[in-house]
C-alpha positions in Angstrom: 0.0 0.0 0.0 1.1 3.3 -0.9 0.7 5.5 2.7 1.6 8.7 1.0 -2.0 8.7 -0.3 -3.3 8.8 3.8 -2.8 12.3 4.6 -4.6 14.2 1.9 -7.2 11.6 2.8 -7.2 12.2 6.3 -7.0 16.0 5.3 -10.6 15.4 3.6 -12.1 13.3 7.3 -11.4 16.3 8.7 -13.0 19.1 6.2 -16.0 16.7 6.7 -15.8 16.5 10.7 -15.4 20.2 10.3 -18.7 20.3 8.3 -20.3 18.7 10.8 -19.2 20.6 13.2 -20.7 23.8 11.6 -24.1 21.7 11.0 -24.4 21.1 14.9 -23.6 24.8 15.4 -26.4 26.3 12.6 -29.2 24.1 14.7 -28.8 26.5 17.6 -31.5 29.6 17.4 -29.9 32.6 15.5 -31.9 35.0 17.8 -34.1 37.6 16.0 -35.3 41.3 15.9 -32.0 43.5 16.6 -29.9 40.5 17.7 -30.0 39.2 14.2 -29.6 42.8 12.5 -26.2 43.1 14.5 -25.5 40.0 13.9 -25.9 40.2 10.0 -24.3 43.7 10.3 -20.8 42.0 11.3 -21.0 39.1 8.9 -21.9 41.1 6.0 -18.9 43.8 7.1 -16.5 40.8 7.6 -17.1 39.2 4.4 -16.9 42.2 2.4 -13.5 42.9 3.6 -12.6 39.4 2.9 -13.7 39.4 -0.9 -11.8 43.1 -1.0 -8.9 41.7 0.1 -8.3 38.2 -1.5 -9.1 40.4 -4.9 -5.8 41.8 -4.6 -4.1 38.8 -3.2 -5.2 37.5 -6.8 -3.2 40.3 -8.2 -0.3 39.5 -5.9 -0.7 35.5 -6.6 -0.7 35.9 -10.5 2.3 38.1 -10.8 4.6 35.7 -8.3 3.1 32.7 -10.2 4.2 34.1 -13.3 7.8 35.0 -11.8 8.1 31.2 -10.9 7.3 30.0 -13.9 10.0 31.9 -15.8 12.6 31.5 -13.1 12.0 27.9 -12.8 10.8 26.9 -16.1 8.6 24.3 -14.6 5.6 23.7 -13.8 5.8 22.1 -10.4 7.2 25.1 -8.2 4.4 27.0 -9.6 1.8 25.0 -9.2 2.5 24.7 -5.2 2.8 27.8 -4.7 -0.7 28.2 -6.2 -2.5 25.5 -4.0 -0.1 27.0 -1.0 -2.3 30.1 -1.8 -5.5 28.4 -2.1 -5.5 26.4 0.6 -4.4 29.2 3.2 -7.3 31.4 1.4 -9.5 28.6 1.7 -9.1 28.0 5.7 -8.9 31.4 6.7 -12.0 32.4 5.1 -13.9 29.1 6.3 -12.9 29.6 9.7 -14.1 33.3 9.5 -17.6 32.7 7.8 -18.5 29.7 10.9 -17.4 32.3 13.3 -19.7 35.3 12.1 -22.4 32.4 12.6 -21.5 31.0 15.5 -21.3 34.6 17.8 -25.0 35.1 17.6 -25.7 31.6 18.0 -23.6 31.8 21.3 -25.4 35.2 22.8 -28.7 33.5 22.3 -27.2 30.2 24.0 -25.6 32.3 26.7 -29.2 34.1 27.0 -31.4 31.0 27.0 -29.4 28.2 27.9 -26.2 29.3 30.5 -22.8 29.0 30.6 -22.1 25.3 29.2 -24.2 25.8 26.3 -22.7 29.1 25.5 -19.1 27.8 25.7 -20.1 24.5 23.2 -21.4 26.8 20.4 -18.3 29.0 20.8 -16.0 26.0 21.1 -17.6 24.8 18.5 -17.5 27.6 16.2 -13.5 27.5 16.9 -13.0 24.2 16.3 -14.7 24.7 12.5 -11.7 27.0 12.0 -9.2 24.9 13.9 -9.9 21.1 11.7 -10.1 23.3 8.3 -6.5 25.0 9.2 -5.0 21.5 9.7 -7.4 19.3 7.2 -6.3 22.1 4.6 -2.7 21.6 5.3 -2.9 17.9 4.7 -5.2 17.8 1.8 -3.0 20.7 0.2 0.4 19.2 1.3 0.2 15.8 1.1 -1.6 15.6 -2.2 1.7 17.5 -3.7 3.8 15.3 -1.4 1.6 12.4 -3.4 2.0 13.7 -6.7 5.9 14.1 -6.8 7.3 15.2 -3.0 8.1 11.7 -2.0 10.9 12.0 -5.0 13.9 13.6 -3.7 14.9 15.3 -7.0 11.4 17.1 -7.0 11.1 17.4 -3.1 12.3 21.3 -3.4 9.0 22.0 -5.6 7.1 21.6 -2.4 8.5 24.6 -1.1 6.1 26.7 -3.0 3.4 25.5 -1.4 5.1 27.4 2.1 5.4 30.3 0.1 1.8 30.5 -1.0 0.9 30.1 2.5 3.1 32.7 3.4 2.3 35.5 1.2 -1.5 34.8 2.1 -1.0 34.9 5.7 0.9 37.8 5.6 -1.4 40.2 3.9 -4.2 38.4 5.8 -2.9 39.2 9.0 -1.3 42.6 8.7 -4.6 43.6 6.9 -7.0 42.3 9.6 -4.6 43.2 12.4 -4.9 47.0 11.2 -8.4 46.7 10.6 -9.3 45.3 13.9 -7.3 47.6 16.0 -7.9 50.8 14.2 -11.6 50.4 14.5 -10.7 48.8 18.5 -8.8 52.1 18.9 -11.5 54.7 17.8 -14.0 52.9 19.5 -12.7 52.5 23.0 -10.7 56.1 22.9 -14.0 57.9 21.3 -16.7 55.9 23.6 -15.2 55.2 27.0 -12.7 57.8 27.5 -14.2 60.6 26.0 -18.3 59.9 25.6 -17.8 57.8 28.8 -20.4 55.3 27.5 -19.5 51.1 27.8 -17.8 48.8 25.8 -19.6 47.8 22.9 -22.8 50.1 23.4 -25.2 50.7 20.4 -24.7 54.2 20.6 -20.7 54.0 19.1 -20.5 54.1 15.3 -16.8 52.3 15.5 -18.4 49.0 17.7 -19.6 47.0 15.1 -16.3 47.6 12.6 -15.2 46.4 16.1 -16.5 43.4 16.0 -15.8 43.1 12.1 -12.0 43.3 13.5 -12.4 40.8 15.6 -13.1 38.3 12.8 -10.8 39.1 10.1 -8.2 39.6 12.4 -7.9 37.2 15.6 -10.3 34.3 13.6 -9.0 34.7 9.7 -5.9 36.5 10.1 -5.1 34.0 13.0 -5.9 30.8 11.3 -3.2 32.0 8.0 -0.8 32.6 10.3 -0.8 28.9 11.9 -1.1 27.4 8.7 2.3 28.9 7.5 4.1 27.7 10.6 1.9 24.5 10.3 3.1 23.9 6.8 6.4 25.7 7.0 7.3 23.3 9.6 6.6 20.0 7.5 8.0 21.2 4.7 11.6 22.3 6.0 11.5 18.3 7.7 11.0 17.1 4.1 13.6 19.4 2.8 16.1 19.0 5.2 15.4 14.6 5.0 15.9 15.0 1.4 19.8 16.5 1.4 20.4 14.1 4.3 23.5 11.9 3.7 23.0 8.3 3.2 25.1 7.1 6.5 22.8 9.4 9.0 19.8 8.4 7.0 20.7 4.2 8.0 20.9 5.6 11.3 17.5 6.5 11.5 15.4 4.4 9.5 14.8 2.3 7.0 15.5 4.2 4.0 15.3 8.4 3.0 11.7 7.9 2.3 10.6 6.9 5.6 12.4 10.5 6.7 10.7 12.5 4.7 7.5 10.8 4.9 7.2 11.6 8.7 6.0 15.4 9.3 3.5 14.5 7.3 2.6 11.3 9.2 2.9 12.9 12.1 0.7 15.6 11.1 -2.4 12.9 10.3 -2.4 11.7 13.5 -1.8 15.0 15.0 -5.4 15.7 13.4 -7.0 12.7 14.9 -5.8 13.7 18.5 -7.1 17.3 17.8 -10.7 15.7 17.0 -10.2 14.1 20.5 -9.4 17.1 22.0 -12.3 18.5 20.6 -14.4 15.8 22.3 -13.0 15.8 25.4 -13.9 19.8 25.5 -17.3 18.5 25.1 -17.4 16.0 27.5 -16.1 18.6 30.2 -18.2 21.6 29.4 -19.8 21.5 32.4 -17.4 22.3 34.2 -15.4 25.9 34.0 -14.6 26.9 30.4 -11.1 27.2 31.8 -10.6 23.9 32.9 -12.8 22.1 29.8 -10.4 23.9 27.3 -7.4 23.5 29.4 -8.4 19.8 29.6 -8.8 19.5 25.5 -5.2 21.0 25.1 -3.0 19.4 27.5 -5.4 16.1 26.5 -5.1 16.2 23.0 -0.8 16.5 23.1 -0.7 13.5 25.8 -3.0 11.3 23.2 -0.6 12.5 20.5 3.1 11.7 22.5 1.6 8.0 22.8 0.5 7.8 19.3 3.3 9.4 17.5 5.6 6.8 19.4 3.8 4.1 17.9 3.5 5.2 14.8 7.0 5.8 14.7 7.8 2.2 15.5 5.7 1.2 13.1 7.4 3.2 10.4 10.9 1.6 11.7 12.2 5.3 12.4 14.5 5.7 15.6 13.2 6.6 18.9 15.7 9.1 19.2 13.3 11.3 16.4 10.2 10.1 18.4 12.1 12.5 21.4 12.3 14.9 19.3 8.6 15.3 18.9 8.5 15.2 22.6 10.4 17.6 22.7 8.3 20.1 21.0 4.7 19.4 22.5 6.2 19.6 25.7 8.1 22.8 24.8 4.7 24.4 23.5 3.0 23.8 26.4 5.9 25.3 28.7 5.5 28.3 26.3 1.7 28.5 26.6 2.1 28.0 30.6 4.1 31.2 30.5 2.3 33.0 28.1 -1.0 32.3 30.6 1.4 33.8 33.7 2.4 36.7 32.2 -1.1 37.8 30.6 -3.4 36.6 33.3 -1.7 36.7 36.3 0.6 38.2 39.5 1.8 40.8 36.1 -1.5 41.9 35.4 -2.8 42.5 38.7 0.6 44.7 39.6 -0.3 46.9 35.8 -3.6 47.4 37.0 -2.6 48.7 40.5 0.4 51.1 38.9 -3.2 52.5 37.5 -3.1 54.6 40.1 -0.5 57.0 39.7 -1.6 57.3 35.6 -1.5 56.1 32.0 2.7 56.6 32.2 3.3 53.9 35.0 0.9 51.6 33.7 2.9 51.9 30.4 6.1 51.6 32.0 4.9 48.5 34.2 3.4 46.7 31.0 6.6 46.9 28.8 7.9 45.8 31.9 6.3 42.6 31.5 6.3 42.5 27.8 10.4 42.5 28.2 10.6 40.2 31.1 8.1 37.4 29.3 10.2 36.9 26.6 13.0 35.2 29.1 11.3 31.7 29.9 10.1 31.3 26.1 13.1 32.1 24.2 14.7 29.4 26.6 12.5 27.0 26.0 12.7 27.4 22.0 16.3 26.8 22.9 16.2 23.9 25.2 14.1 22.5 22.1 16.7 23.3 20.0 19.9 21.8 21.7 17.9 18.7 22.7 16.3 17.9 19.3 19.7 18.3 17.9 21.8 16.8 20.3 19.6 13.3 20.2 20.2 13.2 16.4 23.4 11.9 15.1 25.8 14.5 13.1 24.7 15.4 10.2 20.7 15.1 11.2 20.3 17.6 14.2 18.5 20.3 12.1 16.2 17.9 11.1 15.2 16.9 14.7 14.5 20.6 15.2 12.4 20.5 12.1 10.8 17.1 13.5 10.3 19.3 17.1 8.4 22.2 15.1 6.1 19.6 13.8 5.4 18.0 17.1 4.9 21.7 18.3 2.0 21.8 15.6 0.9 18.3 14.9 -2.5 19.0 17.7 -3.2 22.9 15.7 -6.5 21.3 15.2 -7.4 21.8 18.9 -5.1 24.6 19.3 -6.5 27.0 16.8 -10.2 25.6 18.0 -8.9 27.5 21.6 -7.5 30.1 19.8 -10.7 31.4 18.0 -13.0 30.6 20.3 -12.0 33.8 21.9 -13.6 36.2 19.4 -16.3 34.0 18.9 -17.3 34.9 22.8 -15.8 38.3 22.3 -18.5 38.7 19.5 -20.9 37.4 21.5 -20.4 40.0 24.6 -20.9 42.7 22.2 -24.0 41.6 19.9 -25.8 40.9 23.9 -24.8 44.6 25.0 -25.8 45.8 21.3 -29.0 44.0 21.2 -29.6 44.9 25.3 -30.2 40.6 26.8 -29.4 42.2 30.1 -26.6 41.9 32.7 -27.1 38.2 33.4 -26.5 37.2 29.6 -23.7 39.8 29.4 -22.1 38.1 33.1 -21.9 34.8 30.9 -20.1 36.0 27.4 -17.7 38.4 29.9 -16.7 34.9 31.5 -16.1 33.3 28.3 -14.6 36.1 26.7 -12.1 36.8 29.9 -11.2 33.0 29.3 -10.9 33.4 25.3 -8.2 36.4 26.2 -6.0 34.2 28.0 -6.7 31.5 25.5 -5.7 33.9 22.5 -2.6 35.3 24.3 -1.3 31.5 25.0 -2.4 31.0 21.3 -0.2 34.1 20.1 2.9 32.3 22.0 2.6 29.2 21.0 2.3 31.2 17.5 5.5 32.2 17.7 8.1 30.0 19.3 6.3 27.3 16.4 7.0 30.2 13.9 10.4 30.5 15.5 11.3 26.7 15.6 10.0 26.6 11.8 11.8 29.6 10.7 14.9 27.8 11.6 14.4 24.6 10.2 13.6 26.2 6.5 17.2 28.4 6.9 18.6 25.1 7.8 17.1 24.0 3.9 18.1 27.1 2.8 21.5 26.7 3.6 22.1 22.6 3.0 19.6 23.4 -1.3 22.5 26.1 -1.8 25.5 23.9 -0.5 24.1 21.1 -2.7 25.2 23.2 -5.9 28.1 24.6 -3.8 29.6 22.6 -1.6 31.8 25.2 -0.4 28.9 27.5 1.1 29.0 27.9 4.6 28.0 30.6 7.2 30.5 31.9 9.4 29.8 35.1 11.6 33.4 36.4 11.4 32.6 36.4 7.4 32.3 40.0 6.8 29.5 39.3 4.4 27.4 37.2 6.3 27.7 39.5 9.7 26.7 42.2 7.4 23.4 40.2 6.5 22.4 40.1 10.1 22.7 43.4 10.7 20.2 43.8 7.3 17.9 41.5 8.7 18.1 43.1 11.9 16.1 45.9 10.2 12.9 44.2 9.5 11.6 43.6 12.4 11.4 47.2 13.8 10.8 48.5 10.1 7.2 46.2 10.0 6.4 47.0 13.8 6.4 50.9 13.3 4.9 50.9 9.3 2.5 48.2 11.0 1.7 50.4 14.4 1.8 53.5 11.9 -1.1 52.3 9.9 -3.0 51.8 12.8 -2.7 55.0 14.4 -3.0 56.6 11.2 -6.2 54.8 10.2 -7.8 55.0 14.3 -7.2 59.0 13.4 -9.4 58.9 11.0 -11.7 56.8 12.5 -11.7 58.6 16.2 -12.7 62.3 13.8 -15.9 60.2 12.2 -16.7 58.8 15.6 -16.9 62.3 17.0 -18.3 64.0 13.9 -21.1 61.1 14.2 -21.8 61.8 17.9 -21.3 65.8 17.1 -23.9 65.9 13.6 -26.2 63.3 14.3 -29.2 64.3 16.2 -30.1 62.5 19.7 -27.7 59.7 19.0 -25.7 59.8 22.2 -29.4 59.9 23.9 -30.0 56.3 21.8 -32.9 58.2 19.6 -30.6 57.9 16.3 -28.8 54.9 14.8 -25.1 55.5 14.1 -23.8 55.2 10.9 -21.6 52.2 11.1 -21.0 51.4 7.7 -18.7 54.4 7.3 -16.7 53.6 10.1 -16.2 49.6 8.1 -15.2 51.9 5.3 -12.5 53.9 7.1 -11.2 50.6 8.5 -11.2 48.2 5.4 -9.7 51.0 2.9 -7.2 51.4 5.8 -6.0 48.1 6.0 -5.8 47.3 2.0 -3.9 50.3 1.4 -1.7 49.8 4.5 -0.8 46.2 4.2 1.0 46.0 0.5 4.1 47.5 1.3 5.4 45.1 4.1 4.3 42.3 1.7 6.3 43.8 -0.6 9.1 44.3 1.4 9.0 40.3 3.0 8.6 39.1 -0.4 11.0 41.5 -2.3 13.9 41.8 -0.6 15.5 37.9 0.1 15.7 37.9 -3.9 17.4 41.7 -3.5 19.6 40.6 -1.2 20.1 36.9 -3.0 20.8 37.9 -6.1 22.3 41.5 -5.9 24.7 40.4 -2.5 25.3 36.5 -2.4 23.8 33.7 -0.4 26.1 34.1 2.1 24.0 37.6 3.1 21.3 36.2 2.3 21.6 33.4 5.1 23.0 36.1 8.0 20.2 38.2 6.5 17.6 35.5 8.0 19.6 34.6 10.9 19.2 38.3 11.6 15.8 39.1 11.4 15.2 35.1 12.8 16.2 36.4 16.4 15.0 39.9 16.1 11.5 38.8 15.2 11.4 36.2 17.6 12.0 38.3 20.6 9.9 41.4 19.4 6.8 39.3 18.5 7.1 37.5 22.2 7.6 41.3 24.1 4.7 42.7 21.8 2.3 39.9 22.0 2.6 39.5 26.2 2.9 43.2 26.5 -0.5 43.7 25.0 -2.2 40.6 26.5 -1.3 42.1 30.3 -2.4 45.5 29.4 -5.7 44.5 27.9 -6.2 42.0 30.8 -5.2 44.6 33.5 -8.4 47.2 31.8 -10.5 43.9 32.3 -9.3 43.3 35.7 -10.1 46.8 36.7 -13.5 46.7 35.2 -14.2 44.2 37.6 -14.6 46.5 40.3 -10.8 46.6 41.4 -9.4 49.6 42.2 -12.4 52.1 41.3 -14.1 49.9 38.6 -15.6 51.3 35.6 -15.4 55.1 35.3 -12.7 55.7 37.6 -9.1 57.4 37.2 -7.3 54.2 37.2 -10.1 52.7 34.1 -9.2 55.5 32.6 -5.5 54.6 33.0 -5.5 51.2 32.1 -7.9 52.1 28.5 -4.8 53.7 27.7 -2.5 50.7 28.1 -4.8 48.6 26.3 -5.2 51.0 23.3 -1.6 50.9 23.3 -1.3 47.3 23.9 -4.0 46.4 20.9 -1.6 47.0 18.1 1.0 45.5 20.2 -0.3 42.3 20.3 -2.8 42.2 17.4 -0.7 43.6 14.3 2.5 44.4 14.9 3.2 41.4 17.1 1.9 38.7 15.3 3.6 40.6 12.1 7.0 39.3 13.4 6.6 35.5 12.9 4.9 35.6 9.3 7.5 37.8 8.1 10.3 35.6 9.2 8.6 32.4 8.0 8.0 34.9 4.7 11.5 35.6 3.9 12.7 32.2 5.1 10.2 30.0 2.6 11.1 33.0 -0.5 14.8 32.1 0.7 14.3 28.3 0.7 12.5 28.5 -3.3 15.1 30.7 -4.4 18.1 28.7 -3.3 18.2 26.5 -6.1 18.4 29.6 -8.5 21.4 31.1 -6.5 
């Protein structure tokens, strides 16, 4: 039997498990009167962007198709890179239309049946975006893996399947990221601060392009970006199994095949533990939503350790690369544990209380944070790194890193589920203020939605030490596709050149934070002056006699966020060939070691900087230290406003455009 044929099979169980999924969640009541308007309102706003938006990631798809063809003159590069695209289209906007139709479905759940029904529909909106992210990657993956990956001398077309994924994800989440936070911004600094009305109330014109964020952002944006790493990951294992030597290869298994065959079998039965997660979240929603989901995650990677070892054995591949996977789940869950500390705990509570002296020390307090939580990660990435390659013979310990990666992100199924459950429930607090079901409903989504913050901020970190570990693993292609046509390439840092490229990729990072935070500030400008020309020119609308005009406020976000997000495309994609062509390989590679390290660190500070600001406003709307209304509220809205940005566009910015120029590295190198 040919097993190469199981994963894009497997890939297609899950799109249907997924469909089910989405079935079960359409038979719970949609609500009606103004509950359904809002409701509509944000799925009509969400899709529009989404259709604005892949139209000129066409444009973008068909020129660097084209560009592949001629440089390759093949077929095969091309082609991957096209599925790459589809596919990470295809998931994101799945994900994104079951979560506009899961919110409503959760307020109404949260309003008629409690707590435990509310948290299944939400979970179960999630989880539709978390089987099509990994059921996408295997269909789209294996079936080139199928088709000609399992040949070494073709393996490197493969790698345009990464880069499709890449480019997608990055225009998907830079776009969403500005959308959602300008319209966040104007909202919260327009309607709390200055109008002193609450989160999410009717009366705001920037709530429901809000809300809109929330889904092309943190549910489509999200899901792109996990696929890259997802895929990136598997493909730098393949890559790295291909240009293995013989000897290293007889160490491990049976023969090169078996190698380069395993991210992908890992993968499929990462997918099956993920729908056992999912089940097991079921089974325990009765209990806290905290301790149901926490149950799911944690349940779903012990499943997969025990299965991956097996199916290991049964491929004849060393144990050593079954410690490898190890390795990585365990080190994504130290990451997540730490992420959760740092965003929802002892941290948050001491930004809320510096509240009291200002806006200044609550900034100074959640940088703070931001700087210190990057410590405990950024060793575990390297723990993962030295053990993965230390239980590998010479010769093979990139490739344990690569195998780590995988392991990191074999369960995304379950992962992402977690991950965008938290809008879903976010979506759901504010279509129950908007539609007034009262303070009991409301007490229910806060729950889940104070849950679904901590769940996203763990999400963001696991995010990025699997972007990190991924990133690696492709430079590690990178640099063993060029040595294979020059066998005299190496990387040394006291090589002028090479130290030269690090600096260069040193840049990026801060270059795509401040064009990133830029656009948002820019574009919550514009949306804070219609805000308060709404609430200034429309008669009785602060009073709630007048409907606000929120489709202008969409407007001002979308055209925002397509204008805004080309040019760090352009610069992720453009300059690795710049640099490759123009400089050497040798630049190219301390170019990506460079920006490897700078991004890694920068998304980490960003991303737990912004979840400990946002949860410090939520802690002091509470009641802690003044409540709602108070000097210190007032404080911590700052930090959060700051903190949105942070850790929804720049932040998450940092580990596509590694994984970006990395995978544009890696299907270059055989040109260089």
């Amino acid at each position: 039997m040919d097993f190469t044929i199981l994963p894009p099979v497997l890939g297609g169980v899950g799109l249907l498990v997924a469909f089910v999924i989405y079935l079960i969640v359409l038979k719970y009541p949609a609500g009606e009167g103004l509950v359904a308007e809002i409701a509509a309102e944000i799925h009509h706003g969400a899709m529009v962007f989404m259709r604005r938006e892949y139209t000129i990631l066409v444009i973008f798809v068909v020129i660097i198709t084209f560009g592949l063809f001629v440089g390759f003159q093949s077929w095969h590069t091309p082609l991957a890179f096209v599925v790459g695209a589809v596919c990470s289209a295809s998931a994101g906007y799945i994900g994104m239309y079951s979560a506009t139709q899961a919110n409503v479905r959760t307020t109404i759940a949260a309003s008629e049946g409690g707590a435990s029904s509310a948290l299944n529909v939400a979970f179960f909106g999630g989880s539709v975006m978390g089987l099509t992210v990994a059921s996408m990657g295997l269909l789209g993956l294996g079936f080139l893996y199928h088709l000609f990956g399992a040949d070494p001398a073709h393996a490197e077309a493969i790698h345009g399947f990464g880069m499709g994924a890449s480019i997608v994800a990055l225009f998907s989440r830079v776009g969403g990221g500005i959308f959602t936070k300008s319209a966040d911004v104007g909202a919260d600094l327009v309607g709390k601060v200055e109008a002193g009305i609450p989160e999410d109330d009717p009366r705001n014109p920037g709530v429901i392009a809000d809300n809109v964020g929330d889904n092309v952002g943190d549910v489509a944006g999200m899901g792109s970006d996990i696929f890259e790493s997802y895929c990136g990951s598997m493909i730098a294992s393949i890559a790295i199994a291909s240009t293995m030597g013989l000897s290293t290869v007889a160490v491990l298994a049976g023969d090169r095949g078996d190698l380069m065959f395993a991210p992908l079998a890992l993968a499929s039965v990462g997918l099956l533990c993920s729908i056992a997660g999912i089940l097991l979240v079921k089974i325990m929603s009765g209990k806290s939503p905290e301790a149901a989901l926490r149950a799911g995650t944690i349940g779903a990677t012990l499943i997969f350790m025990a299965a991956s070892y097996a199916l290991l054995h049964f491929m004849g591949v060393s144990d050593s690369v079954w410690l490898c996977v190890v390795a990585g789940a365990v080190g994504g869950i130290i990451i997540g544990l730490v992420t959760e500390y740092y965003t929802g705990g002892k941290p948050v509570q001491k930004i809320a209380k510096d509240g009291e002296t200002g806006p200044a020390t609550v900034m100074i307090s959640g940088l703070a944070t931001g700087m210190e939580s990057v410590v405990v990660p950024v060793l575990a990435i390297a723990a993962i790194i030295y053990v993965s390659s230390s239980l590998l013979p010479t010769g093979a310990g990139v490739y344990g890193v690569g195998i780590g990666a995988v392991g990191m992100l074999a369960t995304v199924g379950i992962t992402m589920a977690i991950d965008a459950y938290g809008p879903i429930a976010d979506n759901a607090g504010g279509i129950a203020e908007m539609g007034g079901l009262g303070e009991e409903t409301r007490k229910i989504t806060d729950g889940l939605d104070e849950v679904g913050n901590t769940t996203a901020a763990i999400g963001k970190g696991f995010a990025i030490g699997a972007a990190g570990l991924a990133a690696l693993a492709i430079i590690a292609a990178f640099i063993e596709t060029v040595s294979t046509n020059n066998p005299d390439f190496n990387l040394n840092i006291n090589d002028p050149t090479v130290l030269m490229g690090m600096f260069l990729g040193a840049i990026f990072p801060y270059l795509v934070s401040a064009m990133t935070m830029r656009a948002v500030g820019d574009a919550a400008f514009d949306m804070i002056k219609e805000i308060r020309r709404q609430f200034r020119e429309i008669p009785g609308l602060l009073e709630g006699k007048a409907k606000p005009d929120t489709g202008r406020c969409i407007d001002i976000a979308t055209k925002a966020a397509l204008q805004r997000m080309i040019a760090p495309g352009l610069l992720a994609v453009v300059s690795p060939v710049l640099v490759g062509f123009l400089i050497g390989p040798a630049a190219l590679g301390g170019m990506l070691g460079g920006a490897l390290i700078c991004c890694v660190l920068m998304a980490l500070m960003m991303a737990n900087a912004g979840g400990a600001w946002d949860n410090a406003k939520k802690y002091v709307e509470k009641g802690h230290y003044g409540g709602k209304g108070s000097a210190v509220h007032s404080a911590v809205v700052v930090g959060d406003t700051v903190g949105d940005p942070f850790k929804d566009t720049s932040g998450p910015a940092m580990n596509i455009l590694i994984n970006v120029m990395a995978i544009v590295s890696l299907v270059i190198a055989p040109l260089l």
